[in-house]
C-alpha positions in Angstrom: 109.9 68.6 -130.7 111.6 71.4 -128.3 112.5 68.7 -126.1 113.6 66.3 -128.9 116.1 68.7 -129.9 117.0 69.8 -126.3 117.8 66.1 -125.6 119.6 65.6 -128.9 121.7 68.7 -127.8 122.6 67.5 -124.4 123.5 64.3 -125.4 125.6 65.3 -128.2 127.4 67.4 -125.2 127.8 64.2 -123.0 129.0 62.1 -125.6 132.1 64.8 -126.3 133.3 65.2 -123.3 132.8 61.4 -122.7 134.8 60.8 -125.6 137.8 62.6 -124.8 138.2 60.8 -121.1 137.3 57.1 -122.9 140.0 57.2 -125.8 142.4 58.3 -123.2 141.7 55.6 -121.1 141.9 53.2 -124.0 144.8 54.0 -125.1 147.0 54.7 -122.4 147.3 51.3 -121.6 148.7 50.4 -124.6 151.4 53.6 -124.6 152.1 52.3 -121.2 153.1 49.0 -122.2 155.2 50.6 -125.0 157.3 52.4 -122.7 157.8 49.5 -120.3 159.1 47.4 -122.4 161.5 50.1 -124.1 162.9 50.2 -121.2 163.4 47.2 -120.2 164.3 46.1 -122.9 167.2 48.6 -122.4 167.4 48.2 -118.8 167.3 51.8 -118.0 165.0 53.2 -114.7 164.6 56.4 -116.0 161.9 54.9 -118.8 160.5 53.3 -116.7 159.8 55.6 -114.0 158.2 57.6 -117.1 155.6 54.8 -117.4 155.0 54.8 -113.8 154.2 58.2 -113.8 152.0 57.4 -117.0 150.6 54.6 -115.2 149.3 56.8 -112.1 147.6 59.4 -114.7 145.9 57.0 -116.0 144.0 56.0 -113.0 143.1 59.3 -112.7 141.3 59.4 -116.3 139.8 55.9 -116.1 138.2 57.4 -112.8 136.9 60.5 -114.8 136.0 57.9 -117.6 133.6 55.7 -115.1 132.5 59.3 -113.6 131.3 60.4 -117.5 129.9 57.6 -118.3 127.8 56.8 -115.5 126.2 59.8 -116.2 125.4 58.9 -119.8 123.9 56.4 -118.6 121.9 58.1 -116.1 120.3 60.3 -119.3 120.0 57.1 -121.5 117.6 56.3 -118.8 116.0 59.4 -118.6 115.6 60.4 -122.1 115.9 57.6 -124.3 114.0 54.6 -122.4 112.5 54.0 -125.6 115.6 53.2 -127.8 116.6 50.7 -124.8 113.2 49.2 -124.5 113.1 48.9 -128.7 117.1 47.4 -128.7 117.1 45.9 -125.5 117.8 41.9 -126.7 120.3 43.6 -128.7 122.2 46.3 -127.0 121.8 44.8 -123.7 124.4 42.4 -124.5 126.3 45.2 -125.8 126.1 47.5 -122.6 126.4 44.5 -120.5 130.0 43.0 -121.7 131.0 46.9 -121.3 130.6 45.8 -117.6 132.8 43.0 -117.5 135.5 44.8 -119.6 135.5 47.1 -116.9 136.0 45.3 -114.5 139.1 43.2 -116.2 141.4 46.6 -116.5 140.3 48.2 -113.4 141.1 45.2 -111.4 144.0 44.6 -113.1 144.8 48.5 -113.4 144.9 48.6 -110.0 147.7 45.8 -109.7 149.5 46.9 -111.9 149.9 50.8 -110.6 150.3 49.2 -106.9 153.3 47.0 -107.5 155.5 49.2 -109.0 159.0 47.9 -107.5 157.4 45.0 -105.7 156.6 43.2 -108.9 159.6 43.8 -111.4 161.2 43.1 -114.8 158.6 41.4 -117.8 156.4 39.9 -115.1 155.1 43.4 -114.0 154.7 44.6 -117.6 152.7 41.0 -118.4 150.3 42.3 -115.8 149.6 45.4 -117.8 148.1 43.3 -120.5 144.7 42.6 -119.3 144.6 46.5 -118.6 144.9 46.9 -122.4 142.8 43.8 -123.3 140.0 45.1 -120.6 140.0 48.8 -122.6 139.9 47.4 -125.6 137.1 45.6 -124.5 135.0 48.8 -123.2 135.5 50.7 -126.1 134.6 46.9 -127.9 131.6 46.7 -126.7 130.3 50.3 -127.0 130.8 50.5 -130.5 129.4 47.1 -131.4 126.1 48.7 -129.6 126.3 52.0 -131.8 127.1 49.6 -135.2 124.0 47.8 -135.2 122.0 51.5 -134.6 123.7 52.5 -137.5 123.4 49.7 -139.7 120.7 47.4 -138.2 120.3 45.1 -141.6 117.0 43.6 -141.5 115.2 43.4 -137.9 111.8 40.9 -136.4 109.8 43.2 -134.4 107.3 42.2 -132.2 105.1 44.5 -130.4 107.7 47.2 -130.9 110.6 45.1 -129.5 113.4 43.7 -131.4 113.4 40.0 -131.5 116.5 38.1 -132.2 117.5 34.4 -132.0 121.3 34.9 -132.6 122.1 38.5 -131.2 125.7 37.8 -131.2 124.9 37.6 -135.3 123.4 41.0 -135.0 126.4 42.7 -133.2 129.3 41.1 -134.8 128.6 42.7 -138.7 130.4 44.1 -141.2 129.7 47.5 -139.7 130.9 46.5 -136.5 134.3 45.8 -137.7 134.7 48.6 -140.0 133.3 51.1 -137.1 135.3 49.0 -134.0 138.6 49.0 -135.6 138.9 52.8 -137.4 137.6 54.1 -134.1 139.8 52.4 -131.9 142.9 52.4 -134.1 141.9 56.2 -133.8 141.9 56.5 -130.0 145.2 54.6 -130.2 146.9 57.5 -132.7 145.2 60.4 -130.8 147.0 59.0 -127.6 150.4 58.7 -129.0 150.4 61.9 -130.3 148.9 63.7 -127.1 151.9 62.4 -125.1 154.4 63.1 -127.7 153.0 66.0 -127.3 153.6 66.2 -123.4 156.9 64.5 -123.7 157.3 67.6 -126.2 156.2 70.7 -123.4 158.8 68.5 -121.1 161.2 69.1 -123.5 160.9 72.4 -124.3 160.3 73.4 -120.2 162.7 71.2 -118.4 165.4 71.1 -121.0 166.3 67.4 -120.3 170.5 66.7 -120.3 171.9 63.5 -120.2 170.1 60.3 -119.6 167.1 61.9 -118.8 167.7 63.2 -122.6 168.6 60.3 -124.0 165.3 58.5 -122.0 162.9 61.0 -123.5 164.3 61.0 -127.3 163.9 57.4 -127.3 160.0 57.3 -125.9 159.5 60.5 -128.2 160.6 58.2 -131.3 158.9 54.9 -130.0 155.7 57.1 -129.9 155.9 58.8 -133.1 156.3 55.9 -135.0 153.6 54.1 -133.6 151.4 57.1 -134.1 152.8 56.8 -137.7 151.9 53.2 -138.1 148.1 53.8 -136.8 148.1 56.6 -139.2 148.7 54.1 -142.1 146.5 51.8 -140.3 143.7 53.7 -140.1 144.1 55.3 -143.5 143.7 51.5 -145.1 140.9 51.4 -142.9 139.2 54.8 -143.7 139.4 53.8 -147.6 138.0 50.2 -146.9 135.3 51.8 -145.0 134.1 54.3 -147.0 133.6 51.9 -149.8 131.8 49.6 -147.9 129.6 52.7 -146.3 128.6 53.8 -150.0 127.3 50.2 -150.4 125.6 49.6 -147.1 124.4 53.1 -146.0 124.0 54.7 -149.3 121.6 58.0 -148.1 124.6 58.4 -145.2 127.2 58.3 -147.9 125.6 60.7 -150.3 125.1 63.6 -147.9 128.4 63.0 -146.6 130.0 63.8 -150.4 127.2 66.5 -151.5 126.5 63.5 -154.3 122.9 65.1 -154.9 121.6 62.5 -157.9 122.6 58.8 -159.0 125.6 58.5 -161.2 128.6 57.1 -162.9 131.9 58.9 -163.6 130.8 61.0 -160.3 133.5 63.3 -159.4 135.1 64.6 -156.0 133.5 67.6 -154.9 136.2 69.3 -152.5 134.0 72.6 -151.2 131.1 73.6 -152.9 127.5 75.3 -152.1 124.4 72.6 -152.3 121.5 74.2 -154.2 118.0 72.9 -154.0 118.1 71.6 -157.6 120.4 68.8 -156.0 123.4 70.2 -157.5 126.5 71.4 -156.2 127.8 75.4 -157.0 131.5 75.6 -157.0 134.0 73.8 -155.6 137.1 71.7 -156.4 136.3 68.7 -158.9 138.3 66.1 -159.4 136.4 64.2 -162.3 135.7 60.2 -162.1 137.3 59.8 -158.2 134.2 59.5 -156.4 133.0 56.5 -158.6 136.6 55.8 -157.9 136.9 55.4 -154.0 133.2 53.7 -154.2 134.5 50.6 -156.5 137.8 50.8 -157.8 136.6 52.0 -161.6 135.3 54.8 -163.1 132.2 53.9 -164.7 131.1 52.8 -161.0 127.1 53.7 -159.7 127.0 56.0 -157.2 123.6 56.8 -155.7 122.7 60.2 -155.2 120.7 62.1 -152.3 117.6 62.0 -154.6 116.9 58.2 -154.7 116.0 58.7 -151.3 112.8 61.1 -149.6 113.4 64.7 -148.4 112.3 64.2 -145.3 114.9 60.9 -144.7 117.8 63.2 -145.6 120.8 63.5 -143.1 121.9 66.8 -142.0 123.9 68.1 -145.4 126.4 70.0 -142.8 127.8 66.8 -142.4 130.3 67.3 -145.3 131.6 70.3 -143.9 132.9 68.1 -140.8 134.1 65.6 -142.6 135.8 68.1 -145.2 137.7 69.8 -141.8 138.5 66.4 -140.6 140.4 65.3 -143.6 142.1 68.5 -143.4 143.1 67.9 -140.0 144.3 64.3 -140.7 147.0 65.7 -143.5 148.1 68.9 -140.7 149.1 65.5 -138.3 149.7 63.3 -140.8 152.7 66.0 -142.6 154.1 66.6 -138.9 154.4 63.1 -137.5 155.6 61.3 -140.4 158.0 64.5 -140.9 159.1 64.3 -137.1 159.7 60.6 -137.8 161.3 60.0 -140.8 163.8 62.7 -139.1 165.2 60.0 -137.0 166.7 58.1 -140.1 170.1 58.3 -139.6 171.2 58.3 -143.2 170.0 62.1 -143.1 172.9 64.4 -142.8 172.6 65.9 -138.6 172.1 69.2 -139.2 168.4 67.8 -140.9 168.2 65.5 -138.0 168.5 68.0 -135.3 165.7 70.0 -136.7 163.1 67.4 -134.8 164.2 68.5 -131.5 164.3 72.6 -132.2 161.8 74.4 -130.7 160.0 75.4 -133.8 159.5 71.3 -134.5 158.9 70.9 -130.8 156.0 73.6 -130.9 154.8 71.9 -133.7 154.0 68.6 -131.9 152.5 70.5 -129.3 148.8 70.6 -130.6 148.7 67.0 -132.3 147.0 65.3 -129.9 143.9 67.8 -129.4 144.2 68.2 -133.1 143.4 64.1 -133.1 141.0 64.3 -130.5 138.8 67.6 -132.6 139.7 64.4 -135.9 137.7 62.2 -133.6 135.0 64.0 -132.4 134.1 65.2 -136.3 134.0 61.5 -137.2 131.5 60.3 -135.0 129.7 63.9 -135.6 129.4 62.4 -139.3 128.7 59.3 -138.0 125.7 60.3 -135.7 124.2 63.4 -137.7 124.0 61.0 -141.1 122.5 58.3 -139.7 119.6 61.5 -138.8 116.8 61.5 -138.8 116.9 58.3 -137.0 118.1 56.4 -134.2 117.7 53.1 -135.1 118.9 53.4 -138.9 115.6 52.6 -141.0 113.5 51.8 -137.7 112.8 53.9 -135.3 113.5 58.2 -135.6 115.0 60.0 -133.1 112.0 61.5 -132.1 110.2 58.5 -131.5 113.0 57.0 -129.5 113.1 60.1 -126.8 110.7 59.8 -123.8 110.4 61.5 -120.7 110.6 65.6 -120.2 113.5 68.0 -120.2 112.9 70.7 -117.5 115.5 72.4 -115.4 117.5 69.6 -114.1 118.5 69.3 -117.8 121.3 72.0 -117.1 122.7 69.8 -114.1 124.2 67.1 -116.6 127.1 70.1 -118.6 127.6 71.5 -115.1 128.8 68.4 -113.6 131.0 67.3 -117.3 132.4 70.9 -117.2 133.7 70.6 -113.1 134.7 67.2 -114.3 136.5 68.0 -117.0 138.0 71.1 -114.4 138.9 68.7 -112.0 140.5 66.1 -113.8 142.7 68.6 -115.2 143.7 69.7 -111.7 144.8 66.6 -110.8 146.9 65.8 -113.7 148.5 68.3 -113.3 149.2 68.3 -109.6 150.5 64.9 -110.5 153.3 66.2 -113.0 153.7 69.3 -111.0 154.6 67.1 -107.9 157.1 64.9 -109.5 158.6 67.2 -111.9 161.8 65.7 -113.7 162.7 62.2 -113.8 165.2 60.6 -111.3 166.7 57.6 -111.3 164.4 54.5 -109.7 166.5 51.8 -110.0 164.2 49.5 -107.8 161.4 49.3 -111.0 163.7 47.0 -112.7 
């Protein structure tokens, strides 16, 4: 059990720093493109010399990405041989297509930061859409694999192996789309609003005049409001989601809202102790809204922690993350949209100028890391309620971990941390080197 737990631990720390480096890389493509084609659209260098720049660090991040993730799956292999040998017809295909994706935006990455001025106008901006298609495609793949753990529906196994005749079946689920598209449509927002948030610390350090003003106003409000239409993107999502999660992973979605016993007219518990009488001590309720979210009515079913046994129970600290993540996701939410809506010009100036004080541009400053902490508690609460197993229903953690964890465990948070060191080095060395923007009049 010491080394169950010692695994569970170290993976947990791969998987967050992973994280950080793989949303980055999927969605900095697509903020890339965004920029490109603002400017040319309005034919002005200076943009684009911003998504040249933006280009270049994102080679740097798709290298730390490959760099994490290899060793992931160095430890998969180490540690969880069995969950691979269980899964493999299924989340072979999974890992594998992760591969190809790969491939498709690093190849194409690599053209399109090398032909900056050789390549010009919408041809080199077409050749940053397999770059975007290829990191969708990673992140794709990877979730579909972590889907079918969560939610596996009903599985054929044969001398402790899965057996499946149409794995594509098995991937492609309900699950999958509800996990693939809030997740991604997250890394997308969390993007945006971390360089907003540089374009911000440029702002407030540089003090850009003239075109170079004009240049990063414009990218500022092209990002903001794309942040602000994942935000509404994701919130339909989230909503959509959590219905379907009370219906398909009922114990999940009970120890996520503290709902202790089976019930209609359930109310929303916002706080709260959990006793061991399956109740709730305190908190904030708002009567009926839980049966509410679940089905659209009041009188809805909602099954309670005790249709299910003690010892299948998710960790009950998961409604503690996901309580801080929702009050994370209205701290971003209030700034962007506010920082946004700003730019309407039927406001009266002296409200529009506010966006670009320094109070306003402090406030955009912690966004992104904001989004990124929103992300990491979701797939917290996605991991720790599917607990106590791996395999939802099938297999438990414990019976998925093989091998031993001796020294050479502390070798895997060594090498993220001097990763993580070292990637941050070089971003900013890049930046550093470059400083302000000058005109480049051959990228057009």
């Amino acid at each position: 059990m010491l080394d169950t737990s010692a695994a569970r631990a170290l993976m947990a720390d791969s998987l967050g720093f992973h994280i950080i480096f793989a949303l980055l890389g999927v969605g900095l493509p697509l903020v890339i493109l965004l920029i490109e084609q603002l400017g040319l659209r309005r034919k002005d260098p200076l943009i684009l010399d911003h998504a040249k720049r933006l280009s270049q660090a994102t080679v740097i991040l798709v290298v730390a990405g490959v760099a994490s993730g290899t060793i992931i799956s160095i430890q998969m292999s180490l540690m969880w041989g069995k969950l691979i040998e269980f899964g493999g017809p299924i989340l072979g295909l999974a890992f594998g297509w992760e591969g190809y994706a790969f491939m498709l935006e690093a190849v194409f990455l690599a053209f399109y930061v090398s032909t900056w001025g050789k390549i010009r106008g919408w041809k080199h901006w077409l050749l940053g859409i397999p770059v975007a298609i290829g990191s969708f495609g990673s992140a794709l793949s990877i979730t579909l694999g972590n889907a079918w753990m969560q939610n596996p529906g009903k599985l054929t196994i044969v001398d402790g192996v899965v057996q499946s005749n149409n794995p594509l079946a098995e991937l492609f689920s309900k699950t999958a789309f509800f996990m693939v598209s809030h997740s991604v449509a997250g890394y997308y927002l969390a993007t945006m609003l971390c360089v907003l948030g540089v374009y911000a610390l440029y702002t407030l350090k540089f003090k850009p005049v003239g075109k170079d003003k004009q240049a990063v106003r414009q990218i500022m409000f092209r990002l903001s409001a794309t942040a602000v239409f994942f935000l509404g993107v994701t919130a339909a999502l989230g909503h959509f989601q959590t219905q379907y999660l009370a219906e398909s992973e009922p114990r999940k979605f009970a120890a996520i809202e503290l709902n202790g016993k089976t019930r209609s007219n359930a109310p929303y518990i916002i706080g709260g102790e959990w006793r061991e009488d399956g109740t709730v001590a305190g908190g904030i309720r708002i009567p009926n809204l839980l049966s509410i979210m679940t089905a659209n009515r009041p009188s809805a079913e909602v099954k309670g922690l005790q249709d299910f046994p003690r010892d299948t129970w998710p960790m009950l600290f998961v409604n503690r993350l996901f309580e801080l993540k929702m009050l994370l996701i209205a701290i971003i939410s209030s700034i962007s949209v506010l920082f946004t809506v700003l730019h309407y010009k039927g406001f009266k100036e002296r409200f529009r100028a506010w966006r670009y004080k320094k109070p306003f541009l402090l406030a955009l400053l912690p966004l992104g890391p904001i989004t990124i902490v929103i992300i990491e508690l979701g797939w917290m609460v996605a991991e720790f309620g599917r607990q106590p197993f791996v395999v939802n229903g099938y297999m438990r953690t414990q019976d998925a971990f093989s091998g031993r964890i001796g020294t050479w465990g502390y070798i895997f948070p060594m090498l993220f941390l001097l990763l993580f060191a070292v990637t941050i080095a070089a971003l900013f060395l890049l930046f550093k080197k470059q400083g302000k923007s000058k005109p480049a009049k051959d990228l057009l």
